[in-house]
C-alpha positions as protocol buffer text, in pm:
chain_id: "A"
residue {
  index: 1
  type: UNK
  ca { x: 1384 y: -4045 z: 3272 }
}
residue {
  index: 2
  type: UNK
  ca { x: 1093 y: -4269 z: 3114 }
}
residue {
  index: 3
  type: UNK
  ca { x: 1192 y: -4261 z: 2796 }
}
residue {
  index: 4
  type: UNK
  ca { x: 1084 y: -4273 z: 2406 }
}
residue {
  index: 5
  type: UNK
  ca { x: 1376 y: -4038 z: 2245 }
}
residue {
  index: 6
  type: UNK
  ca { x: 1589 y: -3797 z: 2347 }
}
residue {
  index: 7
  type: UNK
  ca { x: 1357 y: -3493 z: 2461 }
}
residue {
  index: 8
  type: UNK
  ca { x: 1185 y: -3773 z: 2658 }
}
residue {
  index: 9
  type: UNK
  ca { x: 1474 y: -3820 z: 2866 }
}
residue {
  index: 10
  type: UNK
  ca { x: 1238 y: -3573 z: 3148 }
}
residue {
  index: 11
  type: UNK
  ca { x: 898 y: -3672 z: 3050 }
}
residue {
  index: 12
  type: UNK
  ca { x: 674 y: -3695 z: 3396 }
}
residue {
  index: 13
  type: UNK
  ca { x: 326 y: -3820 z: 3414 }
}
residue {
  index: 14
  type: UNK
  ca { x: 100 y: -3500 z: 3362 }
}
residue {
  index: 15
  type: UNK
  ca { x: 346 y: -3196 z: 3243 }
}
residue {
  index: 16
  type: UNK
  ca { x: 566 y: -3065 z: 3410 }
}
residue {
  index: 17
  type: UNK
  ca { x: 343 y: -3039 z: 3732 }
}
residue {
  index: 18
  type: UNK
  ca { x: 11 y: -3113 z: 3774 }
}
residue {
  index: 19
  type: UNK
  ca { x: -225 y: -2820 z: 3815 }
}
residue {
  index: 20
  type: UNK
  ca { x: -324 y: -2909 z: 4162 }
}
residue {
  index: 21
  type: UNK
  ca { x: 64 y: -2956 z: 4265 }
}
residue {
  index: 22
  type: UNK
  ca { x: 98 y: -2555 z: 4117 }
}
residue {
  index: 23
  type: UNK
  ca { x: -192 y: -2412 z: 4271 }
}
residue {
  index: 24
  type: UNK
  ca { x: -109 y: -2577 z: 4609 }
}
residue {
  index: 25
  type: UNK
  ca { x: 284 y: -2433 z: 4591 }
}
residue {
  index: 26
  type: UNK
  ca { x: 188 y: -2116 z: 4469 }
}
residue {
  index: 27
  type: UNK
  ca { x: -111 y: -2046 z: 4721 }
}
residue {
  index: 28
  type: UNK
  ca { x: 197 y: -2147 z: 5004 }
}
residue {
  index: 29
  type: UNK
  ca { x: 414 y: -1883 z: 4855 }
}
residue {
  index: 30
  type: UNK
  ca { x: 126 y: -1627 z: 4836 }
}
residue {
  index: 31
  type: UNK
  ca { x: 23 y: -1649 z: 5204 }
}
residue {
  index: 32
  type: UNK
  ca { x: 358 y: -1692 z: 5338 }
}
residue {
  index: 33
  type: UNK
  ca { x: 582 y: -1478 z: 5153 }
}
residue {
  index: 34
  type: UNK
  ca { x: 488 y: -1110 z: 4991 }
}
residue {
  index: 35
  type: UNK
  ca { x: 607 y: -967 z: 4667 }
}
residue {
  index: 36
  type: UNK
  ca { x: 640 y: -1151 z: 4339 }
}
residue {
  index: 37
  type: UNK
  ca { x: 724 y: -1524 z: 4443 }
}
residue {
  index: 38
  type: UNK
  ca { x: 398 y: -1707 z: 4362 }
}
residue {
  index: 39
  type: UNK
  ca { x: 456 y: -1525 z: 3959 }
}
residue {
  index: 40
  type: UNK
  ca { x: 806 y: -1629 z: 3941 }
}
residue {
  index: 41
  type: UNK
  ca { x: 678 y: -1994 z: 4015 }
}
residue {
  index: 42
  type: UNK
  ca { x: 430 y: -1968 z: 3704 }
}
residue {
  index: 43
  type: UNK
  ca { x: 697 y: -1773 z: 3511 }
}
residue {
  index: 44
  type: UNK
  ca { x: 952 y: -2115 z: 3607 }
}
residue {
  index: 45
  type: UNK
  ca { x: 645 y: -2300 z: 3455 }
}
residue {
  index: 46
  type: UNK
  ca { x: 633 y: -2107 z: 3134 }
}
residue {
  index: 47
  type: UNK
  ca { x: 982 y: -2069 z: 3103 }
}
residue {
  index: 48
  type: UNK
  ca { x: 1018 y: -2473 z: 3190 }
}
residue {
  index: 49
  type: UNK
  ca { x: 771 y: -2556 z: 2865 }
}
residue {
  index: 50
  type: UNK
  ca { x: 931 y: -2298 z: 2660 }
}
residue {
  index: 51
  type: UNK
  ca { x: 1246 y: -2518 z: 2707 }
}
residue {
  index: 52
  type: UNK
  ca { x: 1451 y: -2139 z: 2789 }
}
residue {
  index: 53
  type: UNK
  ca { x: 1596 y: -2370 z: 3128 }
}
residue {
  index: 54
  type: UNK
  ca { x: 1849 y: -2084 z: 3257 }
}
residue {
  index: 55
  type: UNK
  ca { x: 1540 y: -1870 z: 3257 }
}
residue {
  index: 56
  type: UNK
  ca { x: 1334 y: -2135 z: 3440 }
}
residue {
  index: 57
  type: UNK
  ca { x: 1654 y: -2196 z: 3704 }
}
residue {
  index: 58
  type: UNK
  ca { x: 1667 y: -1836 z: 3769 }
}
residue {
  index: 59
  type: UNK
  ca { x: 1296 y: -1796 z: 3886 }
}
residue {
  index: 60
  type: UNK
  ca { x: 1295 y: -2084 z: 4088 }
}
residue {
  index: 61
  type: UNK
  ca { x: 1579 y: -2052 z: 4199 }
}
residue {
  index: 62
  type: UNK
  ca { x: 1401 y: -1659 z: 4322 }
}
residue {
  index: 63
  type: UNK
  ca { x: 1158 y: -1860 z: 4499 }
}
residue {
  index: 64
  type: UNK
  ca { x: 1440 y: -2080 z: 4709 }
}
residue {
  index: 65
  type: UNK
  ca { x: 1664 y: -1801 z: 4802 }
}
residue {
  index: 66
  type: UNK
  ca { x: 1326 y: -1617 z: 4941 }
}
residue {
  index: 67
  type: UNK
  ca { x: 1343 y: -1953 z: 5186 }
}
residue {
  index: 68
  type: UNK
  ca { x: 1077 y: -2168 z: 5083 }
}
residue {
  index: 69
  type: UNK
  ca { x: 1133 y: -2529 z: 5131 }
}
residue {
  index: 70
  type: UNK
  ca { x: 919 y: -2782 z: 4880 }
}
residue {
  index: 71
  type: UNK
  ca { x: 985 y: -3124 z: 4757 }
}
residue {
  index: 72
  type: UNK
  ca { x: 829 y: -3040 z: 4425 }
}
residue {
  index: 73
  type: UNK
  ca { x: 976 y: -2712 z: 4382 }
}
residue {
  index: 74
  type: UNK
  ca { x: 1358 y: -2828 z: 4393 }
}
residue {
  index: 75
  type: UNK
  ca { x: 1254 y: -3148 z: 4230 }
}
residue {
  index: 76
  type: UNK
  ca { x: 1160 y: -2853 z: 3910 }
}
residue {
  index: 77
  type: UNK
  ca { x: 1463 y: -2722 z: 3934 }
}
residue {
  index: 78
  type: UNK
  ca { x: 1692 y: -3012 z: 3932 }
}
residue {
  index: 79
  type: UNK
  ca { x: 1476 y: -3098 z: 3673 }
}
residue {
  index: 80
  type: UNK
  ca { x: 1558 y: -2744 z: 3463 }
}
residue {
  index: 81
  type: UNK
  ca { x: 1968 y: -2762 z: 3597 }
}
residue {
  index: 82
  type: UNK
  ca { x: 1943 y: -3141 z: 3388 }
}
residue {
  index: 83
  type: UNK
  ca { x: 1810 y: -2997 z: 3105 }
}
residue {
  index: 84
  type: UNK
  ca { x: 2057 y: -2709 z: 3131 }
}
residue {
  index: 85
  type: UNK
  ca { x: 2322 y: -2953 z: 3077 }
}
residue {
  index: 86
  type: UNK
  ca { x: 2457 y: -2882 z: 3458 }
}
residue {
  index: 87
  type: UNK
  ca { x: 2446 y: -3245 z: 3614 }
}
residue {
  index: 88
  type: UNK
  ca { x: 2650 y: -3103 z: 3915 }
}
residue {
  index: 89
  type: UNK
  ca { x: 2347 y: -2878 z: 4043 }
}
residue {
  index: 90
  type: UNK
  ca { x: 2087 y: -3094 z: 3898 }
}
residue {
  index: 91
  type: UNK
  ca { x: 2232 y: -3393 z: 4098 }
}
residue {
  index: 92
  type: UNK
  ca { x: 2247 y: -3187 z: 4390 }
}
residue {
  index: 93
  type: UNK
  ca { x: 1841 y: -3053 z: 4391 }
}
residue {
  index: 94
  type: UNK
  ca { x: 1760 y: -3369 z: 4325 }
}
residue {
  index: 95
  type: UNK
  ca { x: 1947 y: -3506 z: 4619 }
}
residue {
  index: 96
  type: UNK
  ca { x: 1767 y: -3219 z: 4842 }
}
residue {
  index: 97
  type: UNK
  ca { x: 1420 y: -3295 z: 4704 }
}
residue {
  index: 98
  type: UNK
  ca { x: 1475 y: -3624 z: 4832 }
}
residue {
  index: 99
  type: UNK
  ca { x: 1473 y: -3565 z: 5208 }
}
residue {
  index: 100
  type: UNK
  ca { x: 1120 y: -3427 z: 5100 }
}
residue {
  index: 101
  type: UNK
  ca { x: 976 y: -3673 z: 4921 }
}
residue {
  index: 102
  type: UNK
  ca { x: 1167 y: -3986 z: 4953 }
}
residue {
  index: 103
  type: UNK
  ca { x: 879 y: -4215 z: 4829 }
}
residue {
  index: 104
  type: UNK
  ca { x: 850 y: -4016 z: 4483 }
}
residue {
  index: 105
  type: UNK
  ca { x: 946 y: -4315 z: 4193 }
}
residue {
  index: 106
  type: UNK
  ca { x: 990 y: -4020 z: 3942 }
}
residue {
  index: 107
  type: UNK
  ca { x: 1198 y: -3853 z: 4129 }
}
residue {
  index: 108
  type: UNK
  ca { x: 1402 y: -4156 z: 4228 }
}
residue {
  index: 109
  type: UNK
  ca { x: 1429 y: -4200 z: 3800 }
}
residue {
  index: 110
  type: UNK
  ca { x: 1540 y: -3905 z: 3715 }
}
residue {
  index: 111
  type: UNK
  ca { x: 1809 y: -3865 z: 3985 }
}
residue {
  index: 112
  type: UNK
  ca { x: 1909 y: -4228 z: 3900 }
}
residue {
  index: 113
  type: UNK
  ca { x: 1976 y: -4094 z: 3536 }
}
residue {
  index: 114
  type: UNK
  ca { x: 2131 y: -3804 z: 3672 }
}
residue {
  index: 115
  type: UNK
  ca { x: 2376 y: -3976 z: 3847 }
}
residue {
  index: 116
  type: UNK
  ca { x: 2430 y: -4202 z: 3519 }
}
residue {
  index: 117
  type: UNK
  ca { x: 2595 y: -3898 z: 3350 }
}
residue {
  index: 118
  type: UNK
  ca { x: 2843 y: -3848 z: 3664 }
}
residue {
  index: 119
  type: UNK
  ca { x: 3201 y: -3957 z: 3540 }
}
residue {
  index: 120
  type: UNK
  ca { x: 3330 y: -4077 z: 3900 }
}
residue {
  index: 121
  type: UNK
  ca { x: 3112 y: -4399 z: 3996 }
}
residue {
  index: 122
  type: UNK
  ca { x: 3197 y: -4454 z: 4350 }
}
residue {
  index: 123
  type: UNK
  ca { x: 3461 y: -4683 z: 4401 }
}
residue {
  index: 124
  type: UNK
  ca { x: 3290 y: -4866 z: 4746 }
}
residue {
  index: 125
  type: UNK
  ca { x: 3058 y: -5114 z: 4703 }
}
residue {
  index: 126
  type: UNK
  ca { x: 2807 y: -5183 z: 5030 }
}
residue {
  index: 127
  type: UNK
  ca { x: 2911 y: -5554 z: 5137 }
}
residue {
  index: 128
  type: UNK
  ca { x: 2643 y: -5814 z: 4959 }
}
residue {
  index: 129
  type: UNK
  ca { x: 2605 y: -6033 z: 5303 }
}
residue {
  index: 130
  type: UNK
  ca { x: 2489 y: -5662 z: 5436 }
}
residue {
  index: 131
  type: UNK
  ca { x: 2292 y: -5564 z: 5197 }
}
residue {
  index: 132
  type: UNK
  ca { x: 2093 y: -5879 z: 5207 }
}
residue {
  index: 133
  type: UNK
  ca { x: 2106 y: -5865 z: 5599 }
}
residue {
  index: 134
  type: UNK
  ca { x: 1962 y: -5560 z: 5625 }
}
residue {
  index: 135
  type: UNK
  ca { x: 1742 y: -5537 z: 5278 }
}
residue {
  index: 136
  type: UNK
  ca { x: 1502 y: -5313 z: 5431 }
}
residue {
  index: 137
  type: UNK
  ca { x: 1712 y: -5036 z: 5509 }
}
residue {
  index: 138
  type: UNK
  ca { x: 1716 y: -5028 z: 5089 }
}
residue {
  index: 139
  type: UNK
  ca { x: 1381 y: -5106 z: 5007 }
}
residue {
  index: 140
  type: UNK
  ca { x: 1205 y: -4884 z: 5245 }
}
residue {
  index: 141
  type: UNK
  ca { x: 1254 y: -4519 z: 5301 }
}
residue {
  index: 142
  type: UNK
  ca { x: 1323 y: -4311 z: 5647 }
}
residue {
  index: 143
  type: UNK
  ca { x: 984 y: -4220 z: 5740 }
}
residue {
  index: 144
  type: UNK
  ca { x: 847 y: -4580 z: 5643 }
}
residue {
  index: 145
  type: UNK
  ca { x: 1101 y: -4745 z: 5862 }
}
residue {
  index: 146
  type: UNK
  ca { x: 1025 y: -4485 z: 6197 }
}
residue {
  index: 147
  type: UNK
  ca { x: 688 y: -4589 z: 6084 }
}
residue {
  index: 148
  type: UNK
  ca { x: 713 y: -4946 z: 6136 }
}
residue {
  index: 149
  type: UNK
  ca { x: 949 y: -4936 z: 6424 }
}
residue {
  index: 150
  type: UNK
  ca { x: 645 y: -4758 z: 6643 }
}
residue {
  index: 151
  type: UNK
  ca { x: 394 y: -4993 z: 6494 }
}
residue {
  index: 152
  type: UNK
  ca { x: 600 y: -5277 z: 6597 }
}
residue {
  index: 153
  type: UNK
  ca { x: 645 y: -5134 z: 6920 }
}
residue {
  index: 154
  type: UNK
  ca { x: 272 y: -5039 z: 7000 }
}
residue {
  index: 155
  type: UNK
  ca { x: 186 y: -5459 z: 6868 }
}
residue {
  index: 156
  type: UNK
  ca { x: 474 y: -5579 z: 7112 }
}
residue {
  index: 157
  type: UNK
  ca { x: 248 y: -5370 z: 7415 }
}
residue {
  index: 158
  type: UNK
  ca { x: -81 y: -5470 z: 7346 }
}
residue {
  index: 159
  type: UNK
  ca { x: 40 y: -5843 z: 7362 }
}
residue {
  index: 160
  type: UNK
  ca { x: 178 y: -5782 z: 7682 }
}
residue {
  index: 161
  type: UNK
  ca { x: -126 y: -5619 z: 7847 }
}
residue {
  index: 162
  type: UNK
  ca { x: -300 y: -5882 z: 7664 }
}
residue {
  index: 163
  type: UNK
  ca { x: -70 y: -6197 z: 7828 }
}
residue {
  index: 164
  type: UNK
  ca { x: -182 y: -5954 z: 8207 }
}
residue {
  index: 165
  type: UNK
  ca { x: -529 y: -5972 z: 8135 }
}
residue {
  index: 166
  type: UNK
  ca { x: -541 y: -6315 z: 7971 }
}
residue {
  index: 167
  type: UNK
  ca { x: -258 y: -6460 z: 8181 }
}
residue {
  index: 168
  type: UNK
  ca { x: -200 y: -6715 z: 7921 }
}
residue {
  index: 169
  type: UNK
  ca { x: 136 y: -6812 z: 7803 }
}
residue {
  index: 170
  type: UNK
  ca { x: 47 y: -6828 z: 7413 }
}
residue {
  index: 171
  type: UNK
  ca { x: 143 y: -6433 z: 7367 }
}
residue {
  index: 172
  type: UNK
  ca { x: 479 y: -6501 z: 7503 }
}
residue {
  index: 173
  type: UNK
  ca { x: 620 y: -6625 z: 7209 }
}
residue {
  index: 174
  type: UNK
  ca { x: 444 y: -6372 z: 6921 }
}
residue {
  index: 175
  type: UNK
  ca { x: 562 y: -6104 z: 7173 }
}
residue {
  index: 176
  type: UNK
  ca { x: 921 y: -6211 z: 7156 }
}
residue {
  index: 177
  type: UNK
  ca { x: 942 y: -6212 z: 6794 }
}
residue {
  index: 178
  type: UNK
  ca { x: 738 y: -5884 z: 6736 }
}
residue {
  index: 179
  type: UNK
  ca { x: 1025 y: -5718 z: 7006 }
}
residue {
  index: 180
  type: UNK
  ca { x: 1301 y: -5885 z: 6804 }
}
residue {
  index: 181
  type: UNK
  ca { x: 1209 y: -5739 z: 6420 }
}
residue {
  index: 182
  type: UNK
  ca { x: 1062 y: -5347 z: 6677 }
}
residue {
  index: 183
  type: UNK
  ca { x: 1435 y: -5397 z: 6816 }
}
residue {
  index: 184
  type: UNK
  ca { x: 1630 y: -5400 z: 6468 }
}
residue {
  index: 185
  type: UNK
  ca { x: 1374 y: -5111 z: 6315 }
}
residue {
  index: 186
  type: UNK
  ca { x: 1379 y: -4891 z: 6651 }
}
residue {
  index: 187
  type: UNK
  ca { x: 1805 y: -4919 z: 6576 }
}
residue {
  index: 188
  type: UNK
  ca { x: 1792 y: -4905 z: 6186 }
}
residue {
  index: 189
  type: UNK
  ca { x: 1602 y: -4568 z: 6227 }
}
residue {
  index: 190
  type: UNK
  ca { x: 1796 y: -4424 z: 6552 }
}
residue {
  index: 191
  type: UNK
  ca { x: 2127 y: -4478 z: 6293 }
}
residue {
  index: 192
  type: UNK
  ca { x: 1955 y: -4328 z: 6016 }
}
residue {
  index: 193
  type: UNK
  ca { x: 1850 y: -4023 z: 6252 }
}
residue {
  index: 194
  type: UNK
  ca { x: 2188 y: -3989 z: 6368 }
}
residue {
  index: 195
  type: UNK
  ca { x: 2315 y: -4019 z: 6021 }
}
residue {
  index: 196
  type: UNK
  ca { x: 2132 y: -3735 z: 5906 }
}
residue {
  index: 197
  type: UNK
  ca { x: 2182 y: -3532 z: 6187 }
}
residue {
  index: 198
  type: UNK
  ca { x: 2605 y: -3616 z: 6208 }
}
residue {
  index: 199
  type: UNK
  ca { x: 2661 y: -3703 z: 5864 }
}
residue {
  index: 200
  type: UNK
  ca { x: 2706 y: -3453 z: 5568 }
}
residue {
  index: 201
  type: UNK
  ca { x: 2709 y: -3546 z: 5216 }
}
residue {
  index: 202
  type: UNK
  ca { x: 2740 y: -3285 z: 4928 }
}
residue {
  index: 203
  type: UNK
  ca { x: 2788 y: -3281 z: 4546 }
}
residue {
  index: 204
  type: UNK
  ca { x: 3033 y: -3136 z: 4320 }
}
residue {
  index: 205
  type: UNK
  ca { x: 2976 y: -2859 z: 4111 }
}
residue {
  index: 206
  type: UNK
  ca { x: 3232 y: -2752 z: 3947 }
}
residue {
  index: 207
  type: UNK
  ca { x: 3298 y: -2952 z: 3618 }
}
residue {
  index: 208
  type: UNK
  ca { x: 3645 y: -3037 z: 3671 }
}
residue {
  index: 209
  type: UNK
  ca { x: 3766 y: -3012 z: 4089 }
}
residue {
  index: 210
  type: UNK
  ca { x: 4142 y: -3083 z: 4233 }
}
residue {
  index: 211
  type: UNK
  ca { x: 4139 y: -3257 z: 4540 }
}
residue {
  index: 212
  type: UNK
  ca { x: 4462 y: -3156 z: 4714 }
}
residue {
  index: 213
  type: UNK
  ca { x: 4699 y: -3230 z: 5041 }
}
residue {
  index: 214
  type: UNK
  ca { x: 4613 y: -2873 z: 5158 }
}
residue {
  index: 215
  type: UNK
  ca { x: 4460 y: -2581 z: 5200 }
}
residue {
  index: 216
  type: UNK
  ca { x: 4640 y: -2361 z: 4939 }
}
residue {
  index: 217
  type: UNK
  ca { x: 4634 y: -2387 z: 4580 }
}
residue {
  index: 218
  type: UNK
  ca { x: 4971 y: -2500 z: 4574 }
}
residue {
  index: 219
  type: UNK
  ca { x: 4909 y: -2801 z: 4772 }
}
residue {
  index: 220
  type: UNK
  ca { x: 4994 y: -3163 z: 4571 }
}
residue {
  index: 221
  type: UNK
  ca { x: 4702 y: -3261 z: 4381 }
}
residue {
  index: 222
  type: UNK
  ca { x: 4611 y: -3576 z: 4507 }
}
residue {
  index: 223
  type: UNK
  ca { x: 4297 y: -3719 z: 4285 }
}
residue {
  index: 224
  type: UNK
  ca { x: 4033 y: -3509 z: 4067 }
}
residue {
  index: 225
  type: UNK
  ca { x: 3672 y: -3560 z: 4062 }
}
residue {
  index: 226
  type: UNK
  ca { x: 3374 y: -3430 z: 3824 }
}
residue {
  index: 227
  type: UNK
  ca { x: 3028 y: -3228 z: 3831 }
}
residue {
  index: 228
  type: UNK
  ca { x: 2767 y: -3425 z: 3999 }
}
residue {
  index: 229
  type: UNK
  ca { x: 3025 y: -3670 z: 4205 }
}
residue {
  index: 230
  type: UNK
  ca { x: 2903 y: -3738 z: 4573 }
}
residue {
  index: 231
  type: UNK
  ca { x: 3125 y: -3712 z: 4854 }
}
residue {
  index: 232
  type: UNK
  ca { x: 3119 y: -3706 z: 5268 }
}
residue {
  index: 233
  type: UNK
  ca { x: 3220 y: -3397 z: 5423 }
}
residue {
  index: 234
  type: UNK
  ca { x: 3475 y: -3482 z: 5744 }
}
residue {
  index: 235
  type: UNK
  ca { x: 3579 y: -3157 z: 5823 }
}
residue {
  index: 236
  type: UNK
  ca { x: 3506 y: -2783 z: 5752 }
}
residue {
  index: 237
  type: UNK
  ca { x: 3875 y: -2509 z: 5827 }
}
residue {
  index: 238
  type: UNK
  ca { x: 3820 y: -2180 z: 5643 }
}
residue {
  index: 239
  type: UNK
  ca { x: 3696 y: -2130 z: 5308 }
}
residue {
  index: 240
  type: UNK
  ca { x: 3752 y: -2562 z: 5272 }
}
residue {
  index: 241
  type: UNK
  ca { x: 3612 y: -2877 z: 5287 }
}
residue {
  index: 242
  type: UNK
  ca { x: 3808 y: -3214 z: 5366 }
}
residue {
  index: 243
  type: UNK
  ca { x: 3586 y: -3449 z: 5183 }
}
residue {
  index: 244
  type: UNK
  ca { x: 3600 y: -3831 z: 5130 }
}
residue {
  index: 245
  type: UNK
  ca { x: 3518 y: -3961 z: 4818 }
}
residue {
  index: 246
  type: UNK
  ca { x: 3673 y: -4336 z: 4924 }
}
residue {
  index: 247
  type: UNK
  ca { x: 3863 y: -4430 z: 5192 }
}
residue {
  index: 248
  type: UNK
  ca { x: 4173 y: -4371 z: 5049 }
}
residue {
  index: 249
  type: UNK
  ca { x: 4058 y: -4091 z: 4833 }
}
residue {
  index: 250
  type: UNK
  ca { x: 4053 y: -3804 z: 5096 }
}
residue {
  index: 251
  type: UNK
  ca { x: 4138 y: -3466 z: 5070 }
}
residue {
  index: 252
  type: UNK
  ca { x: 4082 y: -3069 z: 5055 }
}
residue {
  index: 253
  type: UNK
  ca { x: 3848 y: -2860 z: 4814 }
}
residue {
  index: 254
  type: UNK
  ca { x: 3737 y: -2502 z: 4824 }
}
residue {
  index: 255
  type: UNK
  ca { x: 3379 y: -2458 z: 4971 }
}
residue {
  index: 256
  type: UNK
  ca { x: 3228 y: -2287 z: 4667 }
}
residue {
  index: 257
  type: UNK
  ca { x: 3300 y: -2602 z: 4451 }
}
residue {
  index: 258
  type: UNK
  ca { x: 3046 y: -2790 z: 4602 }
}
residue {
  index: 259
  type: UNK
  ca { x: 2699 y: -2824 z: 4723 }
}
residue {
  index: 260
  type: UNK
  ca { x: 2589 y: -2966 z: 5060 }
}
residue {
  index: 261
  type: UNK
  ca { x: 2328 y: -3168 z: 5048 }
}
């Protein structure tokens, strides 16, 4: 994280969480779920800024199993797996606060540093000429990207009705272009849609995990990979997952060795 020193390493801009951030989670928890939820959010808090981390995992982690779904609250609990010393979990929370709040630069930090500590850096690198093809798809997140693509799309109508009701030929060429760039966003975020909706990822979290030819433990080991390492999930047979790390690094793992994303 934005650092000055070690214990800095998870510093964010005003505590832990911001009072307003708290009251607004903890009100959610109070009116949608009964019992003790909204105090094992404060006692996460305390525990948190007590630095006693397994305590602070274990209350919000009370809070998730109940079924509540927040950005911020799995964001805190990456946050406590990282200082717990598990980067396999806190990788993973991180990863799933991200489909919540994909425009949050701390967030983006700390799960940058998180994946610094992972010992398997993917072996693929995304082709350069692509990248730079398609730089947006990088820059901007999911929701900014459907965003633009109906913008675009609304501009490219209104200078059609306007070229009706005008009838002169000077939209023509404005509307072209605005269809062209509404075209490539409308695809870029129909992919990403059925990327998210086809596509699994998940995380290992095991510290050590055999990939292997089968589904038994007696199957050849074919590769190992390492707490916090993120992999595709192809296929799901029994208690296993055939995940793909590379393409030639494919194979089995038991299901309760990772985390799906």
């Amino acid at each position: 994280m934005r650092t000055g020193g070690q214990e800095s390493v998870l510093i964010m801009k005003k505590r832990f969480v911001t009072l307003i951030v708290t009251g607004v989670l903890v009100l959610s928890c109070a009116v949608t779920f009964a019992g003790d939820l909204p105090q094992a959010f404060i006692d996460g808090i305390r525990a948190y800024d007590a630095k006693n981390y397994s305590e602070a995992i274990e209350d919000f982690s009370q809070i998730v199993d109940s079924g509540v779904q927040n950005g911020k609250l799995f964001y805190n609990l990456a946050n406590a797996y990282l200082k717990n010393g598990d980067t396999g979990h806190a990788v993973l929370w991180f990863e799933r606060a991200l489909r919540f709040m994909p425009d949050e630069p701390d967030l983006k930090f700390n799960l940058d540093y998180a994946r610094s500590l992972v010992r398997d850096q993917a072996e693929e690198k995304e082709n350069p000429l692509l990248r730079v093809a398609f730089f947006w798809k990088n820059l901007l997140s999911r929701t900014a990207i459907q965003w633009i693509a109906v913008v675009l799309n609304l501009v490219f109508w209104v200078l059609m009705i306007l070229q009706l009701l005008v009838r002169k030929r000077s939209f023509k060429f404005p509307a072209a272009v605005v269809l062209i760039v509404a075209v490539i966003f409308t695809l870029t975020a129909l992919y990403q849609f059925y990327e998210s909706a086809n596509v699994r990822h998940a995380v290992i979290l095991a510290d050590e995990v055999s990939v292997r030819s089968g589904l038994s433990a007696d199957s050849t080991e074919l590769f190992v990979l390492h707490s916090g390492t993120r992999v595709r999930i192809d296929k799901q047979m029994e208690q296993h997952y055939l995940i793909r790390f590379s393409e030639e690094k494919i194979g089995w793992v038991n299901i309760s060795d990772i985390g799906v994303i």
